[in-house]
C-alpha positions as CSV (number, residue, x, y, z in Angstrom):
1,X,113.8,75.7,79.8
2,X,114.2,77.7,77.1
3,X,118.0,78.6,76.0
4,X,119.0,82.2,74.4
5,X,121.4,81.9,71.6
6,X,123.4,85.0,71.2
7,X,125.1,85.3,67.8
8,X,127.8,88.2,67.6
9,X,129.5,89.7,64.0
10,X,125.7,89.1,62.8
11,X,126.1,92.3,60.5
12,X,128.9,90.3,59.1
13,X,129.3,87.8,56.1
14,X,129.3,84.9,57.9
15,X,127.2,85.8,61.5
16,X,124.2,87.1,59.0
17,X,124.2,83.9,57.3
18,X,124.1,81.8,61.2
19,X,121.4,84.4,62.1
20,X,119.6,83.8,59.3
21,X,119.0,80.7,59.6
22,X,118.7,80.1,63.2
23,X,115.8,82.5,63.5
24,X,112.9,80.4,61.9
25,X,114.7,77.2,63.4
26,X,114.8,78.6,67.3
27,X,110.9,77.8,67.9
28,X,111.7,74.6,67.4
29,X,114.2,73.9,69.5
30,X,113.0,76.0,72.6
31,X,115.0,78.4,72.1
32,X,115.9,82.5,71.6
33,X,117.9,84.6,69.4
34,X,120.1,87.9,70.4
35,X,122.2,90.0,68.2
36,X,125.1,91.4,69.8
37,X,126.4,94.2,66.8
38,X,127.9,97.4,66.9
39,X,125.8,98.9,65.0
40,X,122.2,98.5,65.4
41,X,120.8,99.9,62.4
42,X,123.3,97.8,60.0
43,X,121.5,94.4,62.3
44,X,119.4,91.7,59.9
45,X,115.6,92.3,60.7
46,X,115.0,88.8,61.6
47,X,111.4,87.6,63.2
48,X,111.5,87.0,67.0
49,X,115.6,88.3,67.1
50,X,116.5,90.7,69.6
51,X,119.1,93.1,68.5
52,X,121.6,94.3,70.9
53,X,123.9,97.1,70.7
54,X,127.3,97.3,71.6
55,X,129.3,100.1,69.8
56,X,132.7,99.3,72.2
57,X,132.9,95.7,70.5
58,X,135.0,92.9,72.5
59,X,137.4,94.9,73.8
60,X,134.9,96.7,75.4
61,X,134.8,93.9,78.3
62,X,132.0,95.2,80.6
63,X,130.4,96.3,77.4
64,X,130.3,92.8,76.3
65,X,129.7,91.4,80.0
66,X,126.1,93.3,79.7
67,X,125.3,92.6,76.3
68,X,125.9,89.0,76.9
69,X,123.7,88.6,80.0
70,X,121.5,85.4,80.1
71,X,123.2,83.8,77.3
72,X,122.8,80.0,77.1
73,X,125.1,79.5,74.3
74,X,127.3,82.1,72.6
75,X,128.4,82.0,68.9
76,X,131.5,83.6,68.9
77,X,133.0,85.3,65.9
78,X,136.4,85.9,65.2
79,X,136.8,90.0,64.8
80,X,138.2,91.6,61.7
81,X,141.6,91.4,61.4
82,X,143.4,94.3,63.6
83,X,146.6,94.8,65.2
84,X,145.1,93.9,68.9
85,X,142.6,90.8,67.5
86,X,143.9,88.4,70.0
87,X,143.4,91.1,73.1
88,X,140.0,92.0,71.6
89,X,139.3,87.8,71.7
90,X,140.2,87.1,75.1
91,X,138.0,89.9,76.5
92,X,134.9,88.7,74.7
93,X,135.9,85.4,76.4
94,X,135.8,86.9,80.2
95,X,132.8,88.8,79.2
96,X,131.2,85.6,78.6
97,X,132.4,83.3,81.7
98,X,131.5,87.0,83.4
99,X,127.9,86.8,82.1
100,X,127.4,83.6,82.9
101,X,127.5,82.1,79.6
102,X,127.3,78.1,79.1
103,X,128.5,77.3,75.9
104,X,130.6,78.9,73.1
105,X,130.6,77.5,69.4
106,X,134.2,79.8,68.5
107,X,134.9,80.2,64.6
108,X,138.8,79.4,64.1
109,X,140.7,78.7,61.1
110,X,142.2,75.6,59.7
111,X,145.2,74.4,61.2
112,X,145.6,76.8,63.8
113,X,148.3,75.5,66.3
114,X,151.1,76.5,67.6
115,X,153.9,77.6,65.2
116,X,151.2,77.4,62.3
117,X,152.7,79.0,59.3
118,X,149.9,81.8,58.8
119,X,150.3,84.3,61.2
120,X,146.8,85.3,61.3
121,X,146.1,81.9,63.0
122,X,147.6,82.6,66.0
123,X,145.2,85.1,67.5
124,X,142.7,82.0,67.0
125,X,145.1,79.6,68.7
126,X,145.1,82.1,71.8
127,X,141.9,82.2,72.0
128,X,141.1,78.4,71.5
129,X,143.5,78.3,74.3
130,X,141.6,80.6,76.7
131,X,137.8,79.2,75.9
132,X,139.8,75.4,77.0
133,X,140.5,77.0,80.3
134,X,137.4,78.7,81.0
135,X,135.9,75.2,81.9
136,X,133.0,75.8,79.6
137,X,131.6,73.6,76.9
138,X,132.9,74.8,73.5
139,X,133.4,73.7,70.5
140,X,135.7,75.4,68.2
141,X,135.1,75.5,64.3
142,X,138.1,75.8,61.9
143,X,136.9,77.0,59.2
144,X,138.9,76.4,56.1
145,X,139.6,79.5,53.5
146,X,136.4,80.4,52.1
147,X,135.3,79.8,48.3
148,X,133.9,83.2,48.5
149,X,137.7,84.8,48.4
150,X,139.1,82.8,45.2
151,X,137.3,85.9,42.9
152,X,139.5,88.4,45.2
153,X,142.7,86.8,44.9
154,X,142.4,87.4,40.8
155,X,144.2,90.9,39.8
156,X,142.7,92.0,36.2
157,X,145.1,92.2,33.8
158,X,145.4,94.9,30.8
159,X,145.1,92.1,28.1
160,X,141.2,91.3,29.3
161,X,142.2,88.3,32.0
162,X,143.3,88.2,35.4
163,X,146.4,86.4,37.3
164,X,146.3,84.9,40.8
165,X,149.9,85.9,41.8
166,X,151.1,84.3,45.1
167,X,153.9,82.2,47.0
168,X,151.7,79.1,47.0
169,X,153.7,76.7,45.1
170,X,152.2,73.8,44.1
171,X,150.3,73.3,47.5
172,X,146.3,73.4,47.7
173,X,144.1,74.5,50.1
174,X,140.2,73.0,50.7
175,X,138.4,75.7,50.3
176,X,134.8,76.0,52.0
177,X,131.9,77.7,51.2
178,X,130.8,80.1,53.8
179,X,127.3,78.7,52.8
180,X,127.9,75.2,54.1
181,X,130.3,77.1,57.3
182,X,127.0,78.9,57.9
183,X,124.6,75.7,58.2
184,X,127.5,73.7,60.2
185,X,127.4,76.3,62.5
186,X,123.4,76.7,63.2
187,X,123.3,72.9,63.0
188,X,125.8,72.9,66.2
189,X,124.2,75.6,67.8
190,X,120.8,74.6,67.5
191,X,121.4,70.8,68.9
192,X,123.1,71.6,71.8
193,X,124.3,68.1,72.1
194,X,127.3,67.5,74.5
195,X,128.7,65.3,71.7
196,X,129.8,68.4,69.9
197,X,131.4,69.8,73.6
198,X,134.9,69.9,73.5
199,X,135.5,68.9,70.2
200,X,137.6,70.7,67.1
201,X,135.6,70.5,63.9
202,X,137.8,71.1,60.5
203,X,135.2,73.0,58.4
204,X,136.3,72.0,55.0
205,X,135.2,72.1,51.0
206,X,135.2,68.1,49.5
207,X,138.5,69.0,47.9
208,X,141.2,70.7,48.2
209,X,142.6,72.7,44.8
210,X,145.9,73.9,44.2
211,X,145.4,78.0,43.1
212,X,146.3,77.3,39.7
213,X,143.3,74.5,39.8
214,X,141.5,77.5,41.4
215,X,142.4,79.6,38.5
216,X,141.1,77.5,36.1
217,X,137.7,77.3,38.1
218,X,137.4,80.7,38.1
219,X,138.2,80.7,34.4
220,X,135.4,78.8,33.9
221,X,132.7,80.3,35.7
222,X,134.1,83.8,34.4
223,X,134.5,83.5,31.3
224,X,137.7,85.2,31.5
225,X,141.4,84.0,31.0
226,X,142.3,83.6,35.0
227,X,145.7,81.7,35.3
228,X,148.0,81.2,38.3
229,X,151.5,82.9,38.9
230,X,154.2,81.7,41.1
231,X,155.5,84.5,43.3
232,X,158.5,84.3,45.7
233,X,158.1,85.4,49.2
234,X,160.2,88.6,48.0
235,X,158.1,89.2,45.5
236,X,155.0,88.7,47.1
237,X,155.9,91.2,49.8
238,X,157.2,93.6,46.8
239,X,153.7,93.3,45.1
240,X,151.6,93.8,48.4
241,X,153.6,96.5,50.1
242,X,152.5,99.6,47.9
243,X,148.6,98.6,49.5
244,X,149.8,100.9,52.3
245,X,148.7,98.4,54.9
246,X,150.6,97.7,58.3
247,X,153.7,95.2,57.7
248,X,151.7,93.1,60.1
249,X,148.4,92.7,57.7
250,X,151.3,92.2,54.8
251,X,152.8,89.4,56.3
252,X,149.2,87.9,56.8
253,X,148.5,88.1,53.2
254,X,151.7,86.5,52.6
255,X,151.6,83.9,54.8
256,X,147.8,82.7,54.2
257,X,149.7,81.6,50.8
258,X,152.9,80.4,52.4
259,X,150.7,77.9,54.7
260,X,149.3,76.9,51.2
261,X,152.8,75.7,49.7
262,X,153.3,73.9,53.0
263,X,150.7,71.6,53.0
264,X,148.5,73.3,56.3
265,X,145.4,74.0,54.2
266,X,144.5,70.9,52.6
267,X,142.9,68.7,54.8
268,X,139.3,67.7,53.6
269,X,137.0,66.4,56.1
270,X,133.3,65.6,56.2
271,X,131.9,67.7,58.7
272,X,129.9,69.8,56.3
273,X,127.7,66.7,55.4
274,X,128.6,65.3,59.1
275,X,126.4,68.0,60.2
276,X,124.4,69.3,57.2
277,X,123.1,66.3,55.7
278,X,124.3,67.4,51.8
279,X,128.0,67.3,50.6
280,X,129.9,70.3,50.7
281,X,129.7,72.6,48.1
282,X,132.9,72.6,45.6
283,X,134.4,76.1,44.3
284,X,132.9,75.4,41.5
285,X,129.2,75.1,42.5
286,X,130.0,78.0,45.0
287,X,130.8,80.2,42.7
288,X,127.7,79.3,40.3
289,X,125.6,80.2,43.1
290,X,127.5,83.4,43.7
291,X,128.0,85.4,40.9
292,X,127.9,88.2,43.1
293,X,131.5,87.6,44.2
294,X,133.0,87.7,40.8
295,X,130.7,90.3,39.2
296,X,134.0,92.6,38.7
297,X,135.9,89.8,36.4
298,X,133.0,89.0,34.4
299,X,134.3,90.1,30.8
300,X,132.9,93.6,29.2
């Protein structure tokens, strides 16, 4: 019998990439692709996809209920960050025991447990909560920070180089390209193997870097003078609070690098070449592929 795959965020970063490469793969495993966006027009125009509209998102439960009916398996991706992420999460879960869904592949972030020292996490430890009790197979994905965001973390300076200013102490974090959390997660979707059910996968880079480490990566690839800058807490708050975002989004910013100096972001597993066959790529390689993502700290 042939199973639909519904992917949702696929206008995003990360559910383009999944959709991507699931659509020339799903022949081959007797199986369908859906869309489920917000915005149709802004959908990839992939062979044999079906794109899906649902402007409400996952807070838009019966919304979400329709859009998701005669799902197999559902990849479920985390929502932008937003003051009511965690309500938005657990509707898109009763949407999809609603539906009738089978299996949900959920992307999480490292180390999200109880009491986790990022903030941000805890909207993903919710919801890794509710898909355990919906009795459904799932498999939850935590991806590590992504090698895409060391280029954003770099502040241009007036002498020509750039400093990575943050409360991360001397901690590292194993940062993963969202290349290689792309292909883990059309490599889990696509076997449908009831090893995978159940199961917690760290998505990790094959090292973890301390940001000053980072720094000198970035240096490297750039061509510019990128160096590291301790910050206090205090001083990190000081530096972000003039952004004019909510004190909420603050203390995530804050606290992504906090969780850094404390140790919770530098496990390194093997799941990328568990699953993928080829190691994970370093920052380093990621980058190289990407110049993209640093274009705007490439010297003059």
């Amino acid at each position: 019998m042939t199973r639909l795959i519904t992917v949702t965020g696929a206008t995003g970063a990360l559910g383009g990439r999944v959709a991507r490469l699931l659509a020339p793969a799903t022949s081959d495993h007797d199986a369908t692709l859906r869309l489920v966006v917000r915005d149709a027009s802004r959908a990839p125009r992939l062979p044999g996809a079906a794109v899906v509209a649902q402007p409400g998102g996952y807070a838009d439960e019966a919304g979400m209920t329709e859009a998701l009916a005669g799902t197999h398996t559902l990849f479920l991706v985390s929502a932008a960050e937003a003051a009511d992420r965690t309500e938005q999460h657990l509707a898109a879960v009763r949407a999809a025991v609603a539906a009738g869904v089978e299996r949900i592949v959920y992307t999480s972030f490292l180390g999200s447990e109880a009491g986790a020292t990022f903030t941000l996490t805890a909207t993903h430890a919710a919801t890794e909560e509710a898909l355990g009790d919906t009795g459904l197979r799932t498999t939850v994905l935590r991806n590590s920070m992504y090698a895409d965001f060391v280029p954003f973390f770099a502040t241009p300076t007036e002498d020509g180089g750039a400093v990575i200013a943050a409360p991360a102490g001397d901690g590292a974090a194993s940062f993963v390209s969202r290349d290689d959390a792309a292909e883990v997660a059309a490599a889990v979707l696509l076997a449908d193997h009831p090893s995978t059910d159940g199961r917690v996968l760290d998505v990790t880079g094959p090292e973890a870097l301390t940001l000053a480490q980072a720094a000198a990566v970035l240096a490297e690839v750039t061509g510019r003078d990128v160096r590291y800058q301790a910050q206090t807490v205090e001083q990190a708050w000081a530096t972000r609070r003039p952004s004019g975002a909510p004190d909420w989004e603050v203390e995530g910013w804050v606290t992504s690098y906090t969780a850094i100096a404390a140790g919770e972001m530098a496990t390194v597993s093997d799941v990328v070449r568990a699953f993928t066959g080829h190691p994970a790529l370093t920052v380093r390689e990621h980058l190289q592929r990407h110049p993209e993502d640093w274009a705007r700290l490439a010297p003059a």
